[in-house]
N, C-alpha and C positions, 0 to 999 in steps of 0.2 A: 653421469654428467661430471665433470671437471669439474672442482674448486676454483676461483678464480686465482688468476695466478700472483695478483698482486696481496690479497688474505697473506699470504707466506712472507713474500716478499720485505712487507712491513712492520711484522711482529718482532722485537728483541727477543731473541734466545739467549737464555742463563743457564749453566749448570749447575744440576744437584748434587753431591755426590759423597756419597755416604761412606766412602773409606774401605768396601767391600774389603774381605779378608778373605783371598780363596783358598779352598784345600790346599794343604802343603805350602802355604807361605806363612809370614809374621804379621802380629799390627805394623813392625817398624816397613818391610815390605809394602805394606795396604798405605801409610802414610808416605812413602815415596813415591807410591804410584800416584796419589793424589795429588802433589806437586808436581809429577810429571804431564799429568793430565791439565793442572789449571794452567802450567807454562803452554799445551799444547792449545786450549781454549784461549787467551789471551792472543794466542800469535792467528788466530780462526778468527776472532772477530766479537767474540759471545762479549756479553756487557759482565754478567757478573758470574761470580763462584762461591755456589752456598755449601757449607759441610751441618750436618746436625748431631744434636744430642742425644745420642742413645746409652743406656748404660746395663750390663750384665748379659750382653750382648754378642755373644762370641766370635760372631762373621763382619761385624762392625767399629774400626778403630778410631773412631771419634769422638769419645768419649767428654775429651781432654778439649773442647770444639776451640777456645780462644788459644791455648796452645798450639793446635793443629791448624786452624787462620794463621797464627805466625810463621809457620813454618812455610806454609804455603805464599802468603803475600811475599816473604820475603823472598822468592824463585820468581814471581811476575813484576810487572811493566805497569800495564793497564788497568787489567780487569779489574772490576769491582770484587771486593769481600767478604763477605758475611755469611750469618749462623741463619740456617734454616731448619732449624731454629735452635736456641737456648731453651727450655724447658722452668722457664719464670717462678713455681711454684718450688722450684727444688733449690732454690737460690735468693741470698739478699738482694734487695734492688741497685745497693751502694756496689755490690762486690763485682754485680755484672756491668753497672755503669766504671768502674774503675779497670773493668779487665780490658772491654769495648774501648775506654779513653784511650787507654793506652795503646791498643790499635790504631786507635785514627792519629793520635801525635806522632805514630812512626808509619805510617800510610794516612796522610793526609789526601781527604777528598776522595777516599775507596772503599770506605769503610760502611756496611750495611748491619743490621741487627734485628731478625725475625725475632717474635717473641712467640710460644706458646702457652697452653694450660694444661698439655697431658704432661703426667711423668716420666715418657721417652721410657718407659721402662716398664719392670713387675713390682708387685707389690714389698717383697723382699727387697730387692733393690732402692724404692723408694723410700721406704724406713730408714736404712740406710742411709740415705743422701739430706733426708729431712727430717729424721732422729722423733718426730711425729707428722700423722696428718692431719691434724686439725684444720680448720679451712671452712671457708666458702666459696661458691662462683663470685660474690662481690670481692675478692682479696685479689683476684688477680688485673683485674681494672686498676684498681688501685695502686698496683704493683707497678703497673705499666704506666702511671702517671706519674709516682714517682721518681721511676727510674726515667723518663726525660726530663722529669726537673731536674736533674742532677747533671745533662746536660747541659743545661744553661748558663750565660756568663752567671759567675759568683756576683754576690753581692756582698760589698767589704765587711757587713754586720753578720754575713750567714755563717752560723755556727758550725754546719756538717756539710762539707762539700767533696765530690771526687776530682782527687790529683791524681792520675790525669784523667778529664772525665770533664769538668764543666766548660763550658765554652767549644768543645767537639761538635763539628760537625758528622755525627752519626745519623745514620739512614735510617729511622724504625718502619719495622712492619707487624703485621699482627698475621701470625698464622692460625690455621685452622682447618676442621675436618667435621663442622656443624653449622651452622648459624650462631653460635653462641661466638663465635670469633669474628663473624662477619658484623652481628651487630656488637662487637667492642669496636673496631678498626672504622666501622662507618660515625659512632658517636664521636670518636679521638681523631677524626680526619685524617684516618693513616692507612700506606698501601697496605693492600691486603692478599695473600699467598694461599691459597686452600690445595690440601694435599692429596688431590684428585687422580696421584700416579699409585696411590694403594688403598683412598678413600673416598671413590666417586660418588657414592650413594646421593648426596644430600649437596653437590656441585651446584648444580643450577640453583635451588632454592638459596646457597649462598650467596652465589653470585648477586643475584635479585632482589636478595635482603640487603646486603652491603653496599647496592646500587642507590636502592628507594631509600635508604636512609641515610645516607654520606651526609656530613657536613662539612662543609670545607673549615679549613683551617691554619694554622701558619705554617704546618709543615706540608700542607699539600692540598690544591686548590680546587682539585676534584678528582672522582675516584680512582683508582688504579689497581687493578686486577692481575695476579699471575697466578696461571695454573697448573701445577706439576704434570708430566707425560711422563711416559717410559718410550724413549723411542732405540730400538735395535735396528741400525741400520747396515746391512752388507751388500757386495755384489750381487747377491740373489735369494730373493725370497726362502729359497731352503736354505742358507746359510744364514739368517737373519734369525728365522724360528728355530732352528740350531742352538745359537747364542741366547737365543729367550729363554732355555728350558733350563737355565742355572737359575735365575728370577725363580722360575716357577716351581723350581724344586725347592727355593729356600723357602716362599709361603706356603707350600704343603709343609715341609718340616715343622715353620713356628706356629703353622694354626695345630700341628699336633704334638706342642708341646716341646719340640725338638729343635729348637734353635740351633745352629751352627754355623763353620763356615760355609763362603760359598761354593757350590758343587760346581765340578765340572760339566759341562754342556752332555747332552744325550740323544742321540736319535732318538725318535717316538715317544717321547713325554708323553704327552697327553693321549697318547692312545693305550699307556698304562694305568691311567686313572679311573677310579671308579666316578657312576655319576655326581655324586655329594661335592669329591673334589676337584672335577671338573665345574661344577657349577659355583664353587668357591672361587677360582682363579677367575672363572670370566666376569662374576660380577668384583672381585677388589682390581683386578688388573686391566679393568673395562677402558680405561685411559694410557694403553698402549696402542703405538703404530709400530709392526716391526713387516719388514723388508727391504726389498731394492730400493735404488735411486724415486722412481715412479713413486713405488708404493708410499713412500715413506711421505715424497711432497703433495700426495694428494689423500693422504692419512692426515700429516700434519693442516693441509690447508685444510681439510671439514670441520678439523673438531676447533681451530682458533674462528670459522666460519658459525660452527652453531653454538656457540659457549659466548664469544666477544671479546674474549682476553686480552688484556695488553701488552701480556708479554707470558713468557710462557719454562717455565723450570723445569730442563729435562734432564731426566735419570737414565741411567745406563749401568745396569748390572752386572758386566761381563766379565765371566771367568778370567778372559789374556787380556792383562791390560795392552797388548800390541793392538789385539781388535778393540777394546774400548775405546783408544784412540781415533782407530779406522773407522767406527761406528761418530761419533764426532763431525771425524771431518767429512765425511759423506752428508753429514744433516746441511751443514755450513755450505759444501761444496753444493749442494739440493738448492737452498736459498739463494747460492748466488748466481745462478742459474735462473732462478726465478726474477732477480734484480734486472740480470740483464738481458731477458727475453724482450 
């Protein structure tokens, strides 16, 4: 049976887009192609463009995320901006409210700011970036309340404020990949992003946690849910799962320790895997739609039909940025086809 066709129709698509760095290119390549891609999403129609924090990461050049936001706001028009996510524990709350200010003073009214609690990274890494890890689950609540005091107008007696930073209109949201994020984002009355395009397990229970306990608030009057996809969209179903098998070779790599860049695409992936890590891709990659035009809008209309999304962050892992592109505008061209059925 068909999705209905109007499911697609209404949902905002944003893209995710992690700065892939494939075999035989550069970061500085991987950060071109990311401004090429948000210029291309901007002129499609997509509301926002999130890049994220990852670090020791060698297939991923976003390291650098409010640097790599600059570079990119400053190639677009419209779209929206922001970090999906900043990684909050590995950072002051002043330093990222003063990085973000300064975003929105030179992109006024586009400027977005995911927050998370994982370290975007390894253990080593994180030493590195937090010189210890001492901590709680309660510090990053806190963290996250902080740093939107800091955007609020000043007050002429306050002693420590962000220039630029206070009086910003920044977008917060609270990411996540548990309930532990759903219930921060429903307490703080703020949208909420769950990372369901490499962490579906515990989806719905977030959802439903973040639902039942929203409180509205001054940045936002009631819930509002996005949830990451992987969609590979091409001419045809065997050139779609084609493009998927660069994705799927990079999660076999890092669950076996082998991070790198991203591989070029391969016939029969998955019919070289053994069972362990075929049943590894299908449950983290469980939040992919990849094929044709069809496939793709009646993949996309199920899963915003049985989840309830508001809006929905999709990723696209694709070796050629010419097809990541193509894959894009196939999703955009799929929706507006549904707009005007």
């Amino acid at each position: 049976m068909k999705a209905p066709a109007h499911i697609f129709r209404m949902i905002p698509l944003s893209v995710l887009d992690l700065s892939p760095i494939p075999e035989g290119s550069t970061p500085g390549d991987a950060l071109r192609n990311s401004r090429d891609l948000a210029r291309h999403a901007d002129a499609l129609g997509y509301r926002r463009f999130w890049m994220a924090e990852h670090h020791n990461m060698p297939g991923i050049a976003s390291a650098a995320t409010a640097v790599a936001l600059a570079h990119v706001a400053q190639g677009t028009q419209r779209i929206r901006i922001g970090a999906g996510g900043i990684m909050l524990p590995n950072h002051a709350p002043l330093v990222i409210a003063e990085q973000f200010g300064t975003l929105a003073a030179l992109y006024p009214g586009r400027i977005d700011l995911g927050l998370g609690r994982a370290p975007g990274t390894d253990q080593v890494a994180a030493s590195a970036l937090r010189r210890n890890l001492a901590g709680s689950v309660d510090d990053f609540p806190r963290d996250v309340v902080e740093l939107i005091d800091y955007f609020r107008p000043a007050d002429p007696h306050q002693a420590l404020r962000a220039v630029p930073g206070a009086g910003e209109a920044v977008e917060v949201w609270i990411l996540g990949s548990s309930t532990f994020g759903a219930q921060v984002a429903a307490y703080l009355g703020l949208p909420y992003a769950f990372a369901s395009h490499f962490a579906p397990a515990q989806m719905m229970d977030a959802i439903a946690v973040y639902r039942d306990r929203f409180r509205p608030s001054e940045r936002l009057a009631a819930p509002h849910v996005m949830l990451g996809v992987n969609v590979f969209a091409a001419e045809t179903n065997e050139e779609a799962r084609w493009l998927f098998s660069s994705l799927q070779q990079a999660f076999v790599n890092l669950r076996r320790g082998r991070p790198g860049k991203l591989p070029a695409p391969v016939e029969g992936f998955e019919a070289q895997l053994d069972r362990q890590a075929r049943a590894m891709l299908d449950a983290a990659l469980a939040c992919s739609v990849v094929g044709s035009r069809e496939t793709v809008r009646r993949g996309v209309a199920d899963f915003v039909a049985r989840t309830g999304a508001d809006e929905l962050m999709v990723t696209a892992q694709i070796f050629d940025p010419a097809a990541r592109l193509g894959s894009f505008a196939l999703l955009a061209e799929v929706q507006e086809m549904a707009v005007t059925a």
